[in-house]
MDAnalysis code that builds the backbone (N, CA, C; Angstrom):
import MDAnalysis as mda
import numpy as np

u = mda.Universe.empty(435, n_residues=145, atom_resindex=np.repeat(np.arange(145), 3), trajectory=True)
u.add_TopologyAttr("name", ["N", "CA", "C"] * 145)
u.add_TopologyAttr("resid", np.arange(1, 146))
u.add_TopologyAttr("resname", ["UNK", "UNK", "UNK", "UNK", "UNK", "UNK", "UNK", "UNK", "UNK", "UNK", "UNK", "UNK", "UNK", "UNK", "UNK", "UNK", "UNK", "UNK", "UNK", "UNK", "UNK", "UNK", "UNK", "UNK", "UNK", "UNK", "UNK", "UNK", "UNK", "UNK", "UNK", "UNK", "UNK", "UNK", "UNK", "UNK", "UNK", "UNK", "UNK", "UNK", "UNK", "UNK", "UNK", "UNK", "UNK", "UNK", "UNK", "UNK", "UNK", "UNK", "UNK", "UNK", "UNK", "UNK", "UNK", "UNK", "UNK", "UNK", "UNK", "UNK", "UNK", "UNK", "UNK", "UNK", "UNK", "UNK", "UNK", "UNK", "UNK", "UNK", "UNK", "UNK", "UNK", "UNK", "UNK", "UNK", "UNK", "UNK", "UNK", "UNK", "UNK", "UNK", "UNK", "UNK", "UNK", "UNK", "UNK", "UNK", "UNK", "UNK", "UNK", "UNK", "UNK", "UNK", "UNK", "UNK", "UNK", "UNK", "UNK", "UNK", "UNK", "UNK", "UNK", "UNK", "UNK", "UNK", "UNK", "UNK", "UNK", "UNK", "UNK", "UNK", "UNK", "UNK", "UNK", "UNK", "UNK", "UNK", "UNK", "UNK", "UNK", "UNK", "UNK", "UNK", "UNK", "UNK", "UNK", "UNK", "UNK", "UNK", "UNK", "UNK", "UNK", "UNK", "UNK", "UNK", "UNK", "UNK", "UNK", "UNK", "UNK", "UNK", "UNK", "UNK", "UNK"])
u.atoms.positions = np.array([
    [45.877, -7.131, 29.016],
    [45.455, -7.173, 27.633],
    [44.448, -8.316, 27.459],
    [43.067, -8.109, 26.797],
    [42.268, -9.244, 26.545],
    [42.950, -9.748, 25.661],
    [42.233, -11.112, 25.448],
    [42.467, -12.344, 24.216],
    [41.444, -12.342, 23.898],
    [41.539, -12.795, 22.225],
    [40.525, -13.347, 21.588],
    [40.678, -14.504, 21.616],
    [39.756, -15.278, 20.970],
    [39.892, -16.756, 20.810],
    [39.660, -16.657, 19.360],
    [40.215, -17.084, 18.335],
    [39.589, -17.517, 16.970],
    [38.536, -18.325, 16.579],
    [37.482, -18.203, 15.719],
    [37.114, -19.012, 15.596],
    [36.553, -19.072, 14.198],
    [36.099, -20.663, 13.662],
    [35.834, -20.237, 12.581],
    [34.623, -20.764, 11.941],
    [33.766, -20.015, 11.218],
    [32.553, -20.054, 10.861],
    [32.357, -20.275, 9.304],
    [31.349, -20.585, 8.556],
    [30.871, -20.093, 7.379],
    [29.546, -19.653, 6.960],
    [29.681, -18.823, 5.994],
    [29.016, -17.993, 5.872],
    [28.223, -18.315, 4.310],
    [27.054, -18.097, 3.696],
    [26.919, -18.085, 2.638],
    [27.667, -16.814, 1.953],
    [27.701, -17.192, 0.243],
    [28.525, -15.649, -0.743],
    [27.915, -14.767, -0.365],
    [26.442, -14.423, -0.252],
    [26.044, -13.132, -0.383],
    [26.192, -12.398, 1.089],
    [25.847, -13.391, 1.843],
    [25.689, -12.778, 3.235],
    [27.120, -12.283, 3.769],
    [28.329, -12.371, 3.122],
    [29.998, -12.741, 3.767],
    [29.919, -11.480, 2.742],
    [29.671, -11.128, 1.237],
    [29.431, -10.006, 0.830],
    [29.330, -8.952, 1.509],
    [28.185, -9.211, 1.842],
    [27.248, -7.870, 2.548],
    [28.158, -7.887, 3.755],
    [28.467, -8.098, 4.637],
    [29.780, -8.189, 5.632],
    [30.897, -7.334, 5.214],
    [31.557, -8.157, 4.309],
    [32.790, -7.167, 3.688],
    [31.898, -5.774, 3.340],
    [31.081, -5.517, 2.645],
    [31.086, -3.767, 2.517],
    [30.621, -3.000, 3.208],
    [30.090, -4.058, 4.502],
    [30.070, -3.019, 5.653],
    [30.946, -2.777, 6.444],
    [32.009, -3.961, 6.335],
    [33.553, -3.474, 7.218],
    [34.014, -2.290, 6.441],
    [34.070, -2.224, 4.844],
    [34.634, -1.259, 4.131],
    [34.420, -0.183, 4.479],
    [32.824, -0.090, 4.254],
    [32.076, 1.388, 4.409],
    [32.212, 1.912, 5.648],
    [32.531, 1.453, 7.171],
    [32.875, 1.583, 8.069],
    [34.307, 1.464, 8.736],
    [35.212, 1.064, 7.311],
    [36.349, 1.134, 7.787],
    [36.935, 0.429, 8.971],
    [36.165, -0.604, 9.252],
    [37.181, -1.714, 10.166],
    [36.420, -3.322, 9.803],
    [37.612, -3.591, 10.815],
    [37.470, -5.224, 10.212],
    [36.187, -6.167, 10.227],
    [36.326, -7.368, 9.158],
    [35.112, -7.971, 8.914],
    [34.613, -8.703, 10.422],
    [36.158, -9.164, 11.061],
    [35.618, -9.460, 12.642],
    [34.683, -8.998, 13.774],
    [35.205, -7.347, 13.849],
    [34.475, -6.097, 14.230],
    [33.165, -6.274, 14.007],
    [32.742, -6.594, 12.782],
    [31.187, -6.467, 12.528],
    [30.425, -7.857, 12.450],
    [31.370, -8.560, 12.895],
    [30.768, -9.677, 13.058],
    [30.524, -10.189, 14.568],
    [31.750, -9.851, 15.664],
    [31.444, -9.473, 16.619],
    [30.256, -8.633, 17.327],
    [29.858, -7.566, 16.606],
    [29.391, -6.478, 16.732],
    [27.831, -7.166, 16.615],
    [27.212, -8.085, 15.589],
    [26.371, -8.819, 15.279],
    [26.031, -9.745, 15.931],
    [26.711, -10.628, 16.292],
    [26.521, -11.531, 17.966],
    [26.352, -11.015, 19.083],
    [27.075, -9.963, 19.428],
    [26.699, -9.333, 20.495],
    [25.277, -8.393, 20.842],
    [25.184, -7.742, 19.649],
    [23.772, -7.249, 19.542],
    [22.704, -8.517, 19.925],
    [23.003, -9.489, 18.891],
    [22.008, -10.772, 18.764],
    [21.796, -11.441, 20.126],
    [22.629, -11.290, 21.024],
    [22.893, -11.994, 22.238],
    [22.746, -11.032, 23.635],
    [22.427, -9.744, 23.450],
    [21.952, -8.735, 24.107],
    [20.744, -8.742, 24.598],
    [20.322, -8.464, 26.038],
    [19.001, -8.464, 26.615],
    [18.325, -7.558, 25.925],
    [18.287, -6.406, 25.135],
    [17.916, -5.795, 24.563],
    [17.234, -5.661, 23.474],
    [17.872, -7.131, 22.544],
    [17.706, -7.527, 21.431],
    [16.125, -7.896, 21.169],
    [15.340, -8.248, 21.717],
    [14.153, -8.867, 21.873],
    [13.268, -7.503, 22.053],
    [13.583, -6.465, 22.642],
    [13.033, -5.135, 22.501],
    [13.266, -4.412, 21.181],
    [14.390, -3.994, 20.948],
    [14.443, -3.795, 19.373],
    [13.584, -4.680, 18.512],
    [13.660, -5.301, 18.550],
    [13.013, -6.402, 17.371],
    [11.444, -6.181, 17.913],
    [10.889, -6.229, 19.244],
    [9.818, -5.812, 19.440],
    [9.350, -4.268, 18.823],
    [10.243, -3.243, 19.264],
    [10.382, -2.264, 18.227],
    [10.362, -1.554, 17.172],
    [10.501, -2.607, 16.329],
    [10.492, -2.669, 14.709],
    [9.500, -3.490, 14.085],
    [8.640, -4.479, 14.740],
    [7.613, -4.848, 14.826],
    [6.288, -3.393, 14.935],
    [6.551, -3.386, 16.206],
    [5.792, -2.350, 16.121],
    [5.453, -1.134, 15.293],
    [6.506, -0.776, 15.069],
    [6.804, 0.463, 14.096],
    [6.338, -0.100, 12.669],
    [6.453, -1.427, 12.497],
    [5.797, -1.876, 11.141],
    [4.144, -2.186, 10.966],
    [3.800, -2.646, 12.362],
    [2.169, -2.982, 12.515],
    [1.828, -1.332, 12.532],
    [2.358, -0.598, 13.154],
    [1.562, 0.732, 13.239],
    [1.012, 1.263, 11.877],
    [2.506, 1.287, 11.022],
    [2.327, 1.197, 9.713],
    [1.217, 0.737, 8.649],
    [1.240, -0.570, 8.819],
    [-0.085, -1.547, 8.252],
    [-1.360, -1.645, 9.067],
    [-1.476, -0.297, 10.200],
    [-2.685, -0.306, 10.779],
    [-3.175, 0.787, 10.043],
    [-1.746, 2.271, 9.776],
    [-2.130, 3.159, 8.590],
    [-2.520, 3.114, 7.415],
    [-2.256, 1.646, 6.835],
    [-2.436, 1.270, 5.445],
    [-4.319, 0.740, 5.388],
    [-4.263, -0.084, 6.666],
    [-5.853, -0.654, 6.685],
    [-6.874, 0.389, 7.035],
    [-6.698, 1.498, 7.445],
    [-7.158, 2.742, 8.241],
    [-7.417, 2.920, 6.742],
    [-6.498, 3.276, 5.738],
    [-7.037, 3.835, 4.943],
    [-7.584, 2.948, 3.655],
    [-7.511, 1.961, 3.892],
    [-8.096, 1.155, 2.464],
    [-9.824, 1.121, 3.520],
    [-10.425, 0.928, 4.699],
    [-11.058, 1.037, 5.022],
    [-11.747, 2.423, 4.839],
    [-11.140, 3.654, 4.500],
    [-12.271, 4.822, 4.083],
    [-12.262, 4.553, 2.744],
    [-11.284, 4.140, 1.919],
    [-11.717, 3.926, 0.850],
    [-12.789, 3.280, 0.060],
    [-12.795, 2.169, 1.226],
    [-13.880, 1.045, 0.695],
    [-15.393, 1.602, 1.207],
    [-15.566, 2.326, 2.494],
    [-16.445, 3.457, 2.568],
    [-16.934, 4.269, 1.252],
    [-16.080, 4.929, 1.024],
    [-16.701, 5.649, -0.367],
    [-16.949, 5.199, -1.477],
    [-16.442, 4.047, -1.461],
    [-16.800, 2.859, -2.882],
    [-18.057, 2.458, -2.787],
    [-18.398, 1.936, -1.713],
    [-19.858, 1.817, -1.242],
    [-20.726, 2.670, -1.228],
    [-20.321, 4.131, -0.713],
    [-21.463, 5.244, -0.337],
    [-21.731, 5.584, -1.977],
    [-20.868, 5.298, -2.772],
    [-20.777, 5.902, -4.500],
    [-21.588, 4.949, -5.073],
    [-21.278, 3.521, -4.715],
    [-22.272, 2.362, -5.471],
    [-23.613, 2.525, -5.242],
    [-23.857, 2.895, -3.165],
    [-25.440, 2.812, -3.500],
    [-26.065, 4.239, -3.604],
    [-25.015, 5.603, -4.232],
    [-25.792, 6.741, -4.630],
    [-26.272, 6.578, -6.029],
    [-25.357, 5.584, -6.849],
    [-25.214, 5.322, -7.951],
    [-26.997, 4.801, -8.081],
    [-26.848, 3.519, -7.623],
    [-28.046, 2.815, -7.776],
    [-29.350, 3.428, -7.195],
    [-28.907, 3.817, -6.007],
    [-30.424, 4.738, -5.394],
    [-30.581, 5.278, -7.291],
    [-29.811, 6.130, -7.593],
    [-30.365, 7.422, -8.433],
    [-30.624, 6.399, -9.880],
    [-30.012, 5.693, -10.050],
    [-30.914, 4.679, -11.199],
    [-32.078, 4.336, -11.390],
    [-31.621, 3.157, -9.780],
    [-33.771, 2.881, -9.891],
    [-34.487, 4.066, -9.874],
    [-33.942, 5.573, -9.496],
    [-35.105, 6.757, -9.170],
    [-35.702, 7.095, -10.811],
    [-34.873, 7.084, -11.578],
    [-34.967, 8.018, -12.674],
    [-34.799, 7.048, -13.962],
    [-35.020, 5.768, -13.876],
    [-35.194, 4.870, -14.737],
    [-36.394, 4.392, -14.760],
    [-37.536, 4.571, -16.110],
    [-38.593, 4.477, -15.970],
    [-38.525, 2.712, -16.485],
    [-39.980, 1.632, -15.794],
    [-39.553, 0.365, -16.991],
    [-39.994, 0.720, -17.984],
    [-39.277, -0.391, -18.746],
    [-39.287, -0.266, -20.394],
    [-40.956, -1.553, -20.601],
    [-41.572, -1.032, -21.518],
    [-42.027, -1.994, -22.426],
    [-41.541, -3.411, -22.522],
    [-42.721, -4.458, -22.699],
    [-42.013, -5.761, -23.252],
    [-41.130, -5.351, -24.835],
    [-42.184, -4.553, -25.462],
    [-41.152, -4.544, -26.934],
    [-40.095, -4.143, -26.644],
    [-39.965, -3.515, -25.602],
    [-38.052, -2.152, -26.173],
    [-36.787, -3.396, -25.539],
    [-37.809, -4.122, -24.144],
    [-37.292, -4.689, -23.389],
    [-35.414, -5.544, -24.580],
    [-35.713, -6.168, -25.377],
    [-34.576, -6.958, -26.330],
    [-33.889, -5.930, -26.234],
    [-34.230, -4.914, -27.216],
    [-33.331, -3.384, -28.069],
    [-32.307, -2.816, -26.543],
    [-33.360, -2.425, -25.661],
    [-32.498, -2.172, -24.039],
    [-31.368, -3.331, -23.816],
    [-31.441, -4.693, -23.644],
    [-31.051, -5.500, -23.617],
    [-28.804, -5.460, -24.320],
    [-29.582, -5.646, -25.709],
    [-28.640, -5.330, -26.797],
    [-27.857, -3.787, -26.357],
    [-28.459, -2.879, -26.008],
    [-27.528, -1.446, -26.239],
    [-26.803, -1.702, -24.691],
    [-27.794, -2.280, -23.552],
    [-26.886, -2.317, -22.266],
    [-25.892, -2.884, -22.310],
    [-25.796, -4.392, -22.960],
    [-24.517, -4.662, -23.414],
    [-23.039, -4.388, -23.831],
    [-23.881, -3.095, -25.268],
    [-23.011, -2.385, -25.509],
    [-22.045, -1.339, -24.704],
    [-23.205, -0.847, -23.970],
    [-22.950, 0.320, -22.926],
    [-22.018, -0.391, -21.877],
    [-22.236, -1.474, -21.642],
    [-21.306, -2.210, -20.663],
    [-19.474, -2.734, -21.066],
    [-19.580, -3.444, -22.266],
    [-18.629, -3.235, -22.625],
    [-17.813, -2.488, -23.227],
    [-18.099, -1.135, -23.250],
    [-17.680, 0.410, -23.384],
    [-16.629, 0.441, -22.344],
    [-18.139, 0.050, -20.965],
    [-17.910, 0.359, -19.699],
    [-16.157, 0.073, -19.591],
    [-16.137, -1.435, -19.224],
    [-15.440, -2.337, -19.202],
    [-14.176, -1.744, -19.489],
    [-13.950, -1.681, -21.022],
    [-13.015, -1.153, -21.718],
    [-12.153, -0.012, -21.120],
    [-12.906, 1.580, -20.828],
    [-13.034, 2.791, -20.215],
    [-12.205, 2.177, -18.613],
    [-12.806, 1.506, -18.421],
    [-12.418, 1.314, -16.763],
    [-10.753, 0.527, -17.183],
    [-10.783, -0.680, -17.745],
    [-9.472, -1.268, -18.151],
    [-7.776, 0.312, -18.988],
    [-8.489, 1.010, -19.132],
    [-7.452, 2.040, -19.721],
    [-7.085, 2.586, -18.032],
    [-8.299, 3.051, -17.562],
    [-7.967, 3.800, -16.643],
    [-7.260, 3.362, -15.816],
    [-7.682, 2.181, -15.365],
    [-6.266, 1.416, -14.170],
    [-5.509, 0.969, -14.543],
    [-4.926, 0.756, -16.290],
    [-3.837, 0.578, -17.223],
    [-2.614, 2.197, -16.763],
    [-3.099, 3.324, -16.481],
    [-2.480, 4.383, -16.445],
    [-2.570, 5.054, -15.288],
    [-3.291, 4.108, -14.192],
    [-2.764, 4.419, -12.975],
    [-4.161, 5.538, -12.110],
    [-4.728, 6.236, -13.276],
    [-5.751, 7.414, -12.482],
    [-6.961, 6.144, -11.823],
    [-7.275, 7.094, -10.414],
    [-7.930, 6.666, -9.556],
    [-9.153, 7.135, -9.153],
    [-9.925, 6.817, -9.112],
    [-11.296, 8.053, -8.692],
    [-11.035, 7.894, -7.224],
    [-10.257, 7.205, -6.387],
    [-10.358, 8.213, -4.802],
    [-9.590, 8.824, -5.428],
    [-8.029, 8.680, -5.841],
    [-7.128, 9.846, -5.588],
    [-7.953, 11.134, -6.164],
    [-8.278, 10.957, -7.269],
    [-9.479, 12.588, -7.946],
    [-10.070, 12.838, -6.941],
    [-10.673, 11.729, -6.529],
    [-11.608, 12.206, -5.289],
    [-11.163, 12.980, -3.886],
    [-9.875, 12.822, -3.510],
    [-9.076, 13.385, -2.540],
    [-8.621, 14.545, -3.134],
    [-8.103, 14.614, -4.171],
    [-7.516, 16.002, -4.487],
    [-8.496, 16.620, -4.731],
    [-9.719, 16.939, -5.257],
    [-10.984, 17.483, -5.081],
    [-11.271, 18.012, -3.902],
    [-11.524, 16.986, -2.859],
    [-11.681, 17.263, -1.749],
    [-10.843, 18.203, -0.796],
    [-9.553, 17.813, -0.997],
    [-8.262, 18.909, -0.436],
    [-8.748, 19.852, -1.225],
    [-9.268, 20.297, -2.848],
    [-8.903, 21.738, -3.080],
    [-10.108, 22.422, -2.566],
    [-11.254, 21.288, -2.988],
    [-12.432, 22.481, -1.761],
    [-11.984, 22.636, -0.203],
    [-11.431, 22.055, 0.264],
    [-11.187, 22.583, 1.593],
    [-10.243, 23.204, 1.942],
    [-9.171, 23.199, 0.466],
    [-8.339, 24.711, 0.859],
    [-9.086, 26.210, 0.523],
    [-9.898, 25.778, -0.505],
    [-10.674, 27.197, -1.089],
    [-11.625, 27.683, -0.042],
    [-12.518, 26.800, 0.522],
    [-13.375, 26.661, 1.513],
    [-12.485, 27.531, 2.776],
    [-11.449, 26.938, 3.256],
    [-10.496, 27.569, 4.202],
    [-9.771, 29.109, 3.988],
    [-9.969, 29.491, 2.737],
    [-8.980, 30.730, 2.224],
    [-10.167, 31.785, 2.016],
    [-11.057, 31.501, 1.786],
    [-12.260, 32.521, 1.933],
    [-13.022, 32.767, 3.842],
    [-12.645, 31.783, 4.894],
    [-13.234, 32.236, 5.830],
    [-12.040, 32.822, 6.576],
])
């Protein structure tokens, strides 16, 4: 028959918590899972898991940068279609109109401003529009060939 040895530790409330309702929920003792926790921790293995879960998390946040990187792609390709097609089709103004332009761009800007502050108040996105757009032409695109 093995022996144990007793021994005795402390624990902070929450962490001795979380202990007890996992002996509960598993139905054996708080020792068991505390045992069970050192031994893992003290396992040649342990350093692979944890390498493991590392990994599985960088892969993750390589998916997240993968995609804030096309995003920021199309933010750009949109800014300078934007501006190409401005300077194209914006004739200059006069010294006289030049003030009056002045005054209404203003206006037009803090419209802008406003318009844009609702929209990311309620969450809509011009990629996400822009993706679901894109998915429905390329399901329609796909269902006609």
């Amino acid at each position: 028959m093995q022996t144990k040895t007793r021994m005795n530790v402390y624990f902070e409330p929450e962490l001795l918590k979380k202990v007890e309702a996992l002996a509960l929920r598993r139905n054996i003792s708080k020792s068991a899972v505390i045992e069970a926790a050192v031994a893992s921790f003290l396992s040649a293995d342990a350093s692979e898991r944890l390498e493991a879960v590392f990994a599985r998390r960088m892969d993750g946040i390589g998916r997240q940068i993968d995609g804030l990187d096309e995003d920021i792609a199309i933010v750009g390709e949109t800014l300078s279609l934007f501006i190409r097609f401005w300077l194209t089709i914006t004739p200059p103004l006069p010294d006289s109109a030049q003030a009056s332009a002045r005054a209404k761009g203003a206006e037009r800007f803090e419209s802008f401003v406003q318009t844009l502050g609702r929209r990311l108040a309620t969450g809509d996105r011009f990629l996400k529009e822009l993706s679901r757009d894109v998915d429905a032409n390329q399901e329609e695109t796909n269902a006609r060939a």
